[in-house]
Biotite code that builds the C-alpha atoms (Angstrom):
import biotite.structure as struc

atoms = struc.array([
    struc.Atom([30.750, 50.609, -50.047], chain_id="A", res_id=1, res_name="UNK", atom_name="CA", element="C"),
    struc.Atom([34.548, 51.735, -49.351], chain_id="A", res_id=2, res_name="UNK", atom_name="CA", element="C"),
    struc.Atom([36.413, 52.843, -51.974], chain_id="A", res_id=3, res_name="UNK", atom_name="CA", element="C"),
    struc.Atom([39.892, 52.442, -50.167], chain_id="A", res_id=4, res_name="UNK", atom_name="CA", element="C"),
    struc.Atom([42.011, 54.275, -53.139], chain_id="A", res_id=5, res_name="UNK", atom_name="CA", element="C"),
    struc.Atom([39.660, 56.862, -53.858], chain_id="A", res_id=6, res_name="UNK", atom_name="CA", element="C"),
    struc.Atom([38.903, 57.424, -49.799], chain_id="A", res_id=7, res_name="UNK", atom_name="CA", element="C"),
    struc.Atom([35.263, 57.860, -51.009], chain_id="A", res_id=8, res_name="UNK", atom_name="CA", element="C"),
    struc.Atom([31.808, 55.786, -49.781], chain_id="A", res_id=9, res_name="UNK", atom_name="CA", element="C"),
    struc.Atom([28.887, 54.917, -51.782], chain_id="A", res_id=10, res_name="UNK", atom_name="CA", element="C"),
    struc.Atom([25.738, 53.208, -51.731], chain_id="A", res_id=11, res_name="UNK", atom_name="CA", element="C"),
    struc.Atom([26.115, 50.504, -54.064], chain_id="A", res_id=12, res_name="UNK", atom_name="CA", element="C"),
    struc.Atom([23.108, 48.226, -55.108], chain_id="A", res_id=13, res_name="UNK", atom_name="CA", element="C"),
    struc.Atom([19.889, 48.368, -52.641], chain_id="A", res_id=14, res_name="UNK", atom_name="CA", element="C"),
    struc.Atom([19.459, 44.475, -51.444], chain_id="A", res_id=15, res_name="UNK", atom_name="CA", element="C"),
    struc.Atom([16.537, 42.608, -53.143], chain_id="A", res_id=16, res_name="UNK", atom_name="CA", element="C"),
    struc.Atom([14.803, 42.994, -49.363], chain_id="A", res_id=17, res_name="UNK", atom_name="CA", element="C"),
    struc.Atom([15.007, 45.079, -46.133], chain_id="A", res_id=18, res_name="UNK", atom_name="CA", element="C"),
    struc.Atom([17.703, 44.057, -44.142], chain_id="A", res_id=19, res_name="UNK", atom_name="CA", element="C"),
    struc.Atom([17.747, 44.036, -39.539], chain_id="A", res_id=20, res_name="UNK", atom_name="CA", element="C"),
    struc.Atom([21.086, 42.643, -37.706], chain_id="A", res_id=21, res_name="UNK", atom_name="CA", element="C"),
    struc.Atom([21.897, 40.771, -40.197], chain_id="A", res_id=22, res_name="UNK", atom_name="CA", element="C"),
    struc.Atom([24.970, 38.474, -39.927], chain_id="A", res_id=23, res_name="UNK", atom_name="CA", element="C"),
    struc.Atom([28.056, 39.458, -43.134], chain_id="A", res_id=24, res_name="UNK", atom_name="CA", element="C"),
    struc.Atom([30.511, 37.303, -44.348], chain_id="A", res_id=25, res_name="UNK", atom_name="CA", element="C"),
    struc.Atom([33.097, 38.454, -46.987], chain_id="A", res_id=26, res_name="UNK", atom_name="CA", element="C"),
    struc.Atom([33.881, 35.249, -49.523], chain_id="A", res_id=27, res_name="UNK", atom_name="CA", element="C"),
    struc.Atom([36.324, 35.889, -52.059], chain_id="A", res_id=28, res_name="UNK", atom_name="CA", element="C"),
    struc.Atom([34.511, 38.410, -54.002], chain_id="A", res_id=29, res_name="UNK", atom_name="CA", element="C"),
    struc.Atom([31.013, 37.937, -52.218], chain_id="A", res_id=30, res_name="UNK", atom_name="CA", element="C"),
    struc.Atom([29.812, 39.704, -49.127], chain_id="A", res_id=31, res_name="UNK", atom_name="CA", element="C"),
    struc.Atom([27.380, 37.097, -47.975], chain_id="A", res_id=32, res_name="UNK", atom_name="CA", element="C"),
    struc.Atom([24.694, 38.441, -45.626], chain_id="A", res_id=33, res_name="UNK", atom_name="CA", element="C"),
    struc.Atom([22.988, 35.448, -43.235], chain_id="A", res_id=34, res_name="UNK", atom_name="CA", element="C"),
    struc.Atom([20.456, 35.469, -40.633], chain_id="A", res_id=35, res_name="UNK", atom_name="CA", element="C"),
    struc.Atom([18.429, 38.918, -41.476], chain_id="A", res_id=36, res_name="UNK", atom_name="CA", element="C"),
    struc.Atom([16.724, 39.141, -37.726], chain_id="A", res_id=37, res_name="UNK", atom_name="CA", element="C"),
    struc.Atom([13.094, 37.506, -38.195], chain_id="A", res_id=38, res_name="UNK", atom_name="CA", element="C"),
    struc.Atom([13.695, 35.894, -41.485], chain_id="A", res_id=39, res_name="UNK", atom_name="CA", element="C"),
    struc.Atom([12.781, 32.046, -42.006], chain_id="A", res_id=40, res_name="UNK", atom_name="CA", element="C"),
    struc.Atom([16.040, 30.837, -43.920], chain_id="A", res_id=41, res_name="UNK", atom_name="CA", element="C"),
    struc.Atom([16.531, 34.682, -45.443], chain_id="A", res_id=42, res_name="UNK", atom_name="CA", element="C"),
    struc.Atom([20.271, 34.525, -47.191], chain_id="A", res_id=43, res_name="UNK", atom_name="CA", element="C"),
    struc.Atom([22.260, 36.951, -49.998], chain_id="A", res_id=44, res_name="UNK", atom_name="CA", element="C"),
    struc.Atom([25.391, 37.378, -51.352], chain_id="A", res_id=45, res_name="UNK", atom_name="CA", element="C"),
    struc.Atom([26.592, 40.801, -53.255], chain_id="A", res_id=46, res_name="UNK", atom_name="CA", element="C"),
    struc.Atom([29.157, 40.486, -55.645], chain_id="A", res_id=47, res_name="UNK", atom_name="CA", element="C"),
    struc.Atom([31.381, 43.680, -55.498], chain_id="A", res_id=48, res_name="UNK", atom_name="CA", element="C"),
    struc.Atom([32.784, 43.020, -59.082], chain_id="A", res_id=49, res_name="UNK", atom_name="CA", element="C"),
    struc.Atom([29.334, 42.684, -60.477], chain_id="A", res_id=50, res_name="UNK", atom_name="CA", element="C"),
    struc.Atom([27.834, 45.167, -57.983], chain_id="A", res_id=51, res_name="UNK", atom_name="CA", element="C"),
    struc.Atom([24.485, 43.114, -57.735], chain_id="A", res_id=52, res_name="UNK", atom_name="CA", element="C"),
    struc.Atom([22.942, 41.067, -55.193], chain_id="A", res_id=53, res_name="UNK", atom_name="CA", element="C"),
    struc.Atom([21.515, 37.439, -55.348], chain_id="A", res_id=54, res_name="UNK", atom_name="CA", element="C"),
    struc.Atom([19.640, 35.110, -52.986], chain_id="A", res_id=55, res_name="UNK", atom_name="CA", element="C"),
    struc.Atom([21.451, 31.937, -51.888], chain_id="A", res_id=56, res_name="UNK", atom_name="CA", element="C"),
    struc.Atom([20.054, 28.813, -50.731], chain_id="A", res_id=57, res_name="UNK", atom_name="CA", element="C"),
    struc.Atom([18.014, 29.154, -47.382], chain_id="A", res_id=58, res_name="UNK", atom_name="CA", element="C"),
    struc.Atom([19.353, 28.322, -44.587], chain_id="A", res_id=59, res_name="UNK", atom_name="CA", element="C"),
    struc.Atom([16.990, 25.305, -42.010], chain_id="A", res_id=60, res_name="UNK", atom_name="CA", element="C"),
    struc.Atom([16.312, 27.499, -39.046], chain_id="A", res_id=61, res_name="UNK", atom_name="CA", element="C"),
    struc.Atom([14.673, 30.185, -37.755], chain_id="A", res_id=62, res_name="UNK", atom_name="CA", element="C"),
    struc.Atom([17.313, 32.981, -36.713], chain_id="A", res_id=63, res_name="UNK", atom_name="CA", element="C"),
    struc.Atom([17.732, 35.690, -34.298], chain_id="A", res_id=64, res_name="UNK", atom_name="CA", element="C"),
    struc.Atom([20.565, 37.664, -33.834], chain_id="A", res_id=65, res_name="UNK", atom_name="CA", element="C"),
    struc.Atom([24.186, 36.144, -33.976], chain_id="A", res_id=66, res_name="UNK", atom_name="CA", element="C"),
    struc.Atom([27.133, 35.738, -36.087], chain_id="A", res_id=67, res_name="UNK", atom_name="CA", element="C"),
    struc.Atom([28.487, 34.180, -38.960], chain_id="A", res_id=68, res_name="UNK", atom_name="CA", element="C"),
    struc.Atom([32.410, 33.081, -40.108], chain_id="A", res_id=69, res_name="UNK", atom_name="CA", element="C"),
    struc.Atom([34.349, 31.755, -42.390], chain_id="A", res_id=70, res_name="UNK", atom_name="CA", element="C"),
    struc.Atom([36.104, 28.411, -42.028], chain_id="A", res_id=71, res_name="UNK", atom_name="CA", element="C"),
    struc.Atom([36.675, 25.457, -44.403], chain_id="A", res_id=72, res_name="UNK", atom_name="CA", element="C"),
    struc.Atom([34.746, 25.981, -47.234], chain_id="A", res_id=73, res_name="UNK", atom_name="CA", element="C"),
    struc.Atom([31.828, 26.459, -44.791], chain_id="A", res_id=74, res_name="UNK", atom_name="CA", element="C"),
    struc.Atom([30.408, 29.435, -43.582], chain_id="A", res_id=75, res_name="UNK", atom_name="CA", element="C"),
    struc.Atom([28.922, 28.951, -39.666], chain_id="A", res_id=76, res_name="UNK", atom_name="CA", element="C"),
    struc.Atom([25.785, 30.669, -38.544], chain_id="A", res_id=77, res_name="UNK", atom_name="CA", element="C"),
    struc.Atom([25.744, 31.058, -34.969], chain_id="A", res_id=78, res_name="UNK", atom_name="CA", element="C"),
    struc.Atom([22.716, 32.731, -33.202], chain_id="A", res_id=79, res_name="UNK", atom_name="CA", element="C"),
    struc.Atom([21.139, 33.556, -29.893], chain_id="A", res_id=80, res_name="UNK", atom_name="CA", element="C"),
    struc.Atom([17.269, 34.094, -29.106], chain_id="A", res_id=81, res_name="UNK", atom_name="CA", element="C"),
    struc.Atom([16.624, 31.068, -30.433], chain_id="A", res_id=82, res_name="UNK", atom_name="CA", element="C"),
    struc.Atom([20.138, 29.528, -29.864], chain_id="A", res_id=83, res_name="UNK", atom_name="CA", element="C"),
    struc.Atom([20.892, 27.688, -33.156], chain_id="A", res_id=84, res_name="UNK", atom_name="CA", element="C"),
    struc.Atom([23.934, 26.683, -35.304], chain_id="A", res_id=85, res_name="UNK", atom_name="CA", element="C"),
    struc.Atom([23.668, 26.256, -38.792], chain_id="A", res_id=86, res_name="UNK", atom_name="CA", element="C"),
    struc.Atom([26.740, 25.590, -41.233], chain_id="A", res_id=87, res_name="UNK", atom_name="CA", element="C"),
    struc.Atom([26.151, 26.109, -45.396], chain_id="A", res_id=88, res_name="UNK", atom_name="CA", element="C"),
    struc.Atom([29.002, 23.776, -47.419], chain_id="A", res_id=89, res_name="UNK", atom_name="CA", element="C"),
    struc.Atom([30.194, 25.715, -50.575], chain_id="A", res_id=90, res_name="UNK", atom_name="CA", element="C"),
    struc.Atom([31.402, 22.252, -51.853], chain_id="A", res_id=91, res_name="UNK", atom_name="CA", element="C"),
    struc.Atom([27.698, 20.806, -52.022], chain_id="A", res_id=92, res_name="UNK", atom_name="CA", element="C"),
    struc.Atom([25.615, 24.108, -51.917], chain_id="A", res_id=93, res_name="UNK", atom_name="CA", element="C"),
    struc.Atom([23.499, 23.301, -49.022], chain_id="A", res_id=94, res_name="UNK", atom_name="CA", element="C"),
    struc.Atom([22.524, 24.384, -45.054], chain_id="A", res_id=95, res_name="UNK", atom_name="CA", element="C"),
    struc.Atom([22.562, 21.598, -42.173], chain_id="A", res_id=96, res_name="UNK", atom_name="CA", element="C"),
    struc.Atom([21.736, 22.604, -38.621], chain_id="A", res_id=97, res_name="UNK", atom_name="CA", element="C"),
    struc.Atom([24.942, 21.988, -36.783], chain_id="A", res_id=98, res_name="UNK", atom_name="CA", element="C"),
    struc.Atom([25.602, 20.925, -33.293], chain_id="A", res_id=99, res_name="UNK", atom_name="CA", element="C"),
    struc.Atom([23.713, 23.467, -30.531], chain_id="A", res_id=100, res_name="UNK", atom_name="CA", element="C"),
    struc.Atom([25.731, 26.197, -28.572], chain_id="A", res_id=101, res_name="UNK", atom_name="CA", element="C"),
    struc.Atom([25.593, 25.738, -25.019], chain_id="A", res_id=102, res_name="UNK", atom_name="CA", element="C"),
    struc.Atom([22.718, 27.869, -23.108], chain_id="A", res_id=103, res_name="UNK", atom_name="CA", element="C"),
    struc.Atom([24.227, 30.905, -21.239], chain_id="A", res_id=104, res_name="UNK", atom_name="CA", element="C"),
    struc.Atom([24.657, 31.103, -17.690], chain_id="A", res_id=105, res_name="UNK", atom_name="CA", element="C"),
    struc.Atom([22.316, 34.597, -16.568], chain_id="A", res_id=106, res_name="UNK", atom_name="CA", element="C"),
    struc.Atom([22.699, 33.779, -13.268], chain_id="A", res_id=107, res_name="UNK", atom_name="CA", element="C"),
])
């Protein structure tokens, strides 16, 4: 963690689990961490007031690598190798699979 006043790092609280290319999200106060590479559902959230760590509600997919935002009370989980799009609503505390990403062209 970055302490920007006191220009210092530290390590903070180890995550309940290993963590591999895992997609982040910053909430509010919570640094949500989505899609840990492998996992079955696999999804956190570190609290930087409380400086602990707690598992959220998994997500329906299996995930690969990818990405994850921010946008209307909804955080998106987009991910490649399997290509899958998952959205979590804060509002009702729950994952659906959302509409598929195209395939790339590797022509």
């Amino acid at each position: 963690l970055y302490d920007i006043n006191a220009d210092t790092w530290s390590a903070g609280s180890a995550p309940p689990v290993s963590m591999f290319v895992g997609s982040s999200t910053l909430v509010d106060d919570l640094h949500y961490i989505v899609g840990n590479f492998g996992s079955s559902g696999d999804a956190y959230a570190y609290s930087f007031t409380q400086g602990t760590w707690s598992v959220k509600t998994a997500f329906p997919s299996v995930v690969g690598v990818g990405c994850s935002f921010y946008v209307d009370n909804s955080i998106y989980l987009m991910t490649f190798e399997p290509i899958n799009s998952n959205m979590y609503r804060f509002d009702g505390d729950a994952w659906s699979i959302a509409a598929t990403l195209p395939a790339p062209d590797r022509s």
